[in-house]
C-alpha positions in Angstrom: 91.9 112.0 151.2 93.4 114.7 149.0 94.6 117.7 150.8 92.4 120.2 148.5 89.1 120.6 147.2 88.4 121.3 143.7 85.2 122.8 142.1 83.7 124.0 138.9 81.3 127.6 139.3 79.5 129.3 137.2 81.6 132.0 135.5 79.3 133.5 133.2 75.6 132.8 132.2 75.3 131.0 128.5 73.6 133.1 125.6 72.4 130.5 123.5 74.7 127.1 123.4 76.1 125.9 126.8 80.3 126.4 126.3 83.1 126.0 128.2 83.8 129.5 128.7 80.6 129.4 130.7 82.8 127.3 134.2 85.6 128.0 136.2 87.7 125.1 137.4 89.4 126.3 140.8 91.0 124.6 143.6 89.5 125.1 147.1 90.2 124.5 151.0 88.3 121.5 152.2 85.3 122.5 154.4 85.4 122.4 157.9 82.4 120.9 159.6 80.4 122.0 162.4 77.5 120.7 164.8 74.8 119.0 162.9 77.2 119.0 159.7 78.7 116.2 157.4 81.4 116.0 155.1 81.5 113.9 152.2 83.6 112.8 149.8 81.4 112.5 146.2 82.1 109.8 143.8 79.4 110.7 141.0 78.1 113.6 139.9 74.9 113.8 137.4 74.4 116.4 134.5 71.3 116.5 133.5 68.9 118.6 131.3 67.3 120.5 133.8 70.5 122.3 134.8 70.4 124.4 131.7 67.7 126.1 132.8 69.4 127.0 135.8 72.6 128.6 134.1 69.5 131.7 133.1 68.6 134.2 135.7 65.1 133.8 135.5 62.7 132.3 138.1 61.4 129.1 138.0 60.6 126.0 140.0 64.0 125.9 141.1 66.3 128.7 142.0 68.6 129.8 139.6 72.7 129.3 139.9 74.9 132.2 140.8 77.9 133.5 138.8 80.9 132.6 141.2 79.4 130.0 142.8 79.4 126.2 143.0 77.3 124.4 140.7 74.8 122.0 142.3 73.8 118.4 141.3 72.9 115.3 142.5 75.4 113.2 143.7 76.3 110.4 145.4 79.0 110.3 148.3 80.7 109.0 151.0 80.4 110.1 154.3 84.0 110.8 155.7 83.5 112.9 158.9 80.1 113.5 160.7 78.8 115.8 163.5 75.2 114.7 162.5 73.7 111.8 164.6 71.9 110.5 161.3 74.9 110.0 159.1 77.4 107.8 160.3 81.3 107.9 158.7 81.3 105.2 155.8 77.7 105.8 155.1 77.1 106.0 151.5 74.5 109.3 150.8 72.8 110.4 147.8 71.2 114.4 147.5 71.9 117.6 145.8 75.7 119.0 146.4 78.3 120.7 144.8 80.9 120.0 141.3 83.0 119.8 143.3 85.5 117.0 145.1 84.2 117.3 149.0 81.1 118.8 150.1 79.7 120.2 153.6 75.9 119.4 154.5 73.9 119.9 157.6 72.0 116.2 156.2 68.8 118.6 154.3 67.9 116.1 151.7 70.6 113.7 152.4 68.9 110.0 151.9 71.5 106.8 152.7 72.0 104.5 149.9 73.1 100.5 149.7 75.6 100.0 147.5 75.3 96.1 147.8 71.6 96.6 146.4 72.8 98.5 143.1 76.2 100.2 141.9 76.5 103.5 143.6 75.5 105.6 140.3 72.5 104.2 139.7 71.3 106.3 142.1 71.6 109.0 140.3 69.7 107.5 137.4 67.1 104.5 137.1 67.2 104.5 140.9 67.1 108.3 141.2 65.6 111.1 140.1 65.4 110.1 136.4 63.7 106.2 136.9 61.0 108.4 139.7 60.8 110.9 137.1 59.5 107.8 134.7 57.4 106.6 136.4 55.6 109.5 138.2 55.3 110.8 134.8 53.7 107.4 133.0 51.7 106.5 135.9 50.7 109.9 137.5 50.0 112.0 134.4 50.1 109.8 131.8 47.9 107.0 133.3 49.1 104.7 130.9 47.2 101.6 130.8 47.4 97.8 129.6 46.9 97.7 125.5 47.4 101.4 124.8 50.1 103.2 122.3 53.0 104.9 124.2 55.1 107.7 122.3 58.5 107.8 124.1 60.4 111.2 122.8 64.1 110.8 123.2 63.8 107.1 124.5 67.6 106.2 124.7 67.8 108.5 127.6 68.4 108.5 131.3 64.1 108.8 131.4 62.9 107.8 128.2 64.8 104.4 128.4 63.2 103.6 131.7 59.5 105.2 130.5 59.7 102.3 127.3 60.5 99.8 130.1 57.9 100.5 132.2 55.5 100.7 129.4 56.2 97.4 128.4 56.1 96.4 132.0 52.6 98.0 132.6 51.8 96.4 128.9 51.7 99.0 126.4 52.6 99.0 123.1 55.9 101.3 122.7 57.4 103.2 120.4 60.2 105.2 120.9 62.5 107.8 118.5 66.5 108.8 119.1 69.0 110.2 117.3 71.2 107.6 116.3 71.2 104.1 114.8 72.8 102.6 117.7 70.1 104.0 119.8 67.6 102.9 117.8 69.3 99.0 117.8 69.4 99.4 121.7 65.7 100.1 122.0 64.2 97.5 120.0 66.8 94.8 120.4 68.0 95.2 124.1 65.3 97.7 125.7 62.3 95.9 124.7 60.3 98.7 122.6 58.2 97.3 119.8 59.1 100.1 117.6 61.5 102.7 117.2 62.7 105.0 114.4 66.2 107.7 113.7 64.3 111.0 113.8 67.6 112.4 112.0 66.8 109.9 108.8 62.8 109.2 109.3 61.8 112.1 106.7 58.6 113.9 108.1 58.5 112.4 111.2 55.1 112.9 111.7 54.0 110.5 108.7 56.5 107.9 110.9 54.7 108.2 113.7 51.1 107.2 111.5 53.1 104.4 110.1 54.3 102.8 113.6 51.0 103.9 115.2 48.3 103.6 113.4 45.9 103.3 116.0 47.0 106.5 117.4 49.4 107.7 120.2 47.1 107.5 123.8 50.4 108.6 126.0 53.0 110.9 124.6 56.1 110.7 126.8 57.6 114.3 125.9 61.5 114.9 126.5 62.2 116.8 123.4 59.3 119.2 121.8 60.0 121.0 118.7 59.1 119.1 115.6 58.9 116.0 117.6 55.9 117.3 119.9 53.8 118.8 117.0 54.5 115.3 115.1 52.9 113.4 118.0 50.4 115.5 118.5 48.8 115.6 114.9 48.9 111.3 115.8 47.6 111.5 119.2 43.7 109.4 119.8 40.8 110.9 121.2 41.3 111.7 125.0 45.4 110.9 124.2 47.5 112.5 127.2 50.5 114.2 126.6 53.2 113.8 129.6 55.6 117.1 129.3 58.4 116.0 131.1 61.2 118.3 129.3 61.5 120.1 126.3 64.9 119.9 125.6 64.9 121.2 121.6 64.3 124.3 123.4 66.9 125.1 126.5 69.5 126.8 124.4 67.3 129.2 122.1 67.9 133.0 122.4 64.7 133.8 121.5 61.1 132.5 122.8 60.1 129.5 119.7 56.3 129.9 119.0 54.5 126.7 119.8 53.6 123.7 117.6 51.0 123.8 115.4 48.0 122.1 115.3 46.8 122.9 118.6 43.3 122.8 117.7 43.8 119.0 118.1 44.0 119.3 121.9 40.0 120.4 121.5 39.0 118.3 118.9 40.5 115.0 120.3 39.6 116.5 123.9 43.1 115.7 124.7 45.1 116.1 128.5 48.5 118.3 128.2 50.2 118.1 131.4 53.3 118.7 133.0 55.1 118.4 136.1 57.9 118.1 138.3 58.9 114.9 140.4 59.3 116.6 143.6 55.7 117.0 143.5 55.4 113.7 143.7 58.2 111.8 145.9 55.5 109.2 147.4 55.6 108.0 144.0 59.0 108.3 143.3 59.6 106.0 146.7 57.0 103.6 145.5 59.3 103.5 142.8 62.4 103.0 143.9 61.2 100.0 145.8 59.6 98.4 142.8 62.4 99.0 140.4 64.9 97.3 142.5 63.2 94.1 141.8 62.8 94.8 138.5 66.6 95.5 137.7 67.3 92.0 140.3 64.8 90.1 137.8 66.2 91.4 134.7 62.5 93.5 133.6 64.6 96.7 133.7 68.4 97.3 132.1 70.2 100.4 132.1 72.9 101.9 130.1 75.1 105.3 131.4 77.8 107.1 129.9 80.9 107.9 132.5 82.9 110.5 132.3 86.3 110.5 134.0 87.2 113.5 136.6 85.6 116.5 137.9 87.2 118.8 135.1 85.4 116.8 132.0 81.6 117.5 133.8 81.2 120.7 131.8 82.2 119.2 128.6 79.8 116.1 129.8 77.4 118.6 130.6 77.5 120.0 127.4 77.7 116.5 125.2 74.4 115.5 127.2 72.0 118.7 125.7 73.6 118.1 122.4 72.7 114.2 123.0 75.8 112.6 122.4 76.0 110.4 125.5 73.9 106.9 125.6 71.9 106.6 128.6 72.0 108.7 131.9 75.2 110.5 131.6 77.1 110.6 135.0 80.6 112.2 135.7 83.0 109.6 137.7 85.0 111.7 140.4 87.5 109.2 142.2 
């Protein structure tokens, strides 16, 4: 056990672009724990899109970060000293905690993991909140059903990947769009979509999308918005449903973009535009969690992460993730 505690905290709030000017990397004291408390050591921390909207002071479903203060995540740990009777020393927990090296916690939102069932970052990915996010989305909202079109909107990432699974699971034919050839080779060849295109290199991407799917879109999976959104929905089929999960074109613009056009579609084709947020929905994601266990064991689900090494690169992974360089969920590797 190291002697110190490191962190990253907010140091300023980003206008526009995410940079690193934006974190402070400082050395800490270890916590002391008291009754009812914990202290764990974390191994992986996630960065995920979310987050960016955090970095604004503005209100939303989820309180905003504060300048000088530790930046939270999830993350899964290690349990190395425990006042709480739930949490014994050497359990393995997963929740929302700190950048930092150690964290305290009185066990709110703690939940125990097995690291024999999975690696331990998994859990922060196709057996966290991105695989629950999947499939609350496709299942919940998007009531995806045997024989329709799926529309997966960044697909090679931590959720779209799993939403092209589980449509193909569920029996759907999927197509999926990313930003990179690789991507695009991963989806098709190792990920099981039936389709999938370079939005970079497609040309108008919404005459793409009538070429893959010309039956129509039913579900639209939506991570990105932008010119992808307005694409899908000038292809979506009478009483389509598009699943707003993120908009992630969006997270670093100064200024308020207008919407896409062609929203007299959602009347005309009485379409349902719906969003929502997993924690709504954690019956689901448990459902989930369960089911997709078996399906990693019996090969129907794959995953793919990108690791970054040490607390100190989690901004600049932060920052490669909105810009979509990483491939897959993109998790930081502290020990």
């Amino acid at each position: 056990m190291s002697e110190k505690n490191y962190q990253i905290r907010l140091k300023s709030r980003p206008k526009g672009w995410v940079s690193p000017e934006n974190f402070d990397y400082v050395e800490a004291e270890i916590p002391d724990i008291g009754d009812g408390q914990v202290l764990i050591r974390n191994l992986y921390l996630s960065v995920d899109p979310y987050m960016r909207g955090r970095m604004n002071d503005a209100p939303s479903y989820i309180p905003p970060f504060q300048i000088g203060e530790v930046l939270e995540a999830g993350v899964v740990g290690q349990v190395i000293q425990s006042n709480n009777p739930k949490f014994a020393e050497g359990d393995h927990v997963v929740g929302m905690l700190g950048w930092e090296l150690y964290s305290r916690s009185d066990g709110s939102g703690l939940m125990k993991v097995d690291p024999s069932l999975a690696p331990l970052s998994y859990y922060l990915g196709i057996l966290g909140m991105p695989g629950m996010t999947a499939y609350v989305g496709l299942t919940a909202i998007g009531e995806a059903k045997k024989g329709e079109t799926l529309f997966v909107s960044a697909a090679s990432g931590a959720v779209g990947s799993v939403v092209g699974q589980l449509g193909r699971i569920f029996g759907c034919h999927v197509v999926g769009c990313a930003g990179a050839d690789d991507k695009v080779a991963y989806l098709t060849q190792e990920l099981g979509f039936d389709r999938a295109f370079n939005y970079k290199t497609a040309g108008q991407v919404h005459k793409k999308l009538a070429e893959l799917c010309p039956a129509g879109i039913d579900v639209n999976f939506e991570n990105v918005g932008g010119e992808i959104l307005e694409a899908a929905l000038w292809n979506m089929s009478n009483f389509g449903r598009i699943v707003l999960c993120g908009l992630i074109a969006h997270y670093n613009d100064e200024k308020m973009a207008p919407g896409p056009r062609g929203m007299g579609l959602i009347i005309q084709r009485r379409l349902k535009v719906q969003g929502f947020i997993v924690f709504d929905h954690m019956d689901l994601g448990m459902e989930y969690i369960q089911k997709a266990a078996g399906w990693l064991k019996d090969g129907q689900l794959k995953y793919h992460e990108s690791v970054a090494e040490g607390l100190d690169q989690a901004p600049q992974a932060f920052i490669g993730m909105l810009k979509g360089e990483n491939f897959g969920k993109q998790v930081v590797k502290l020990d």
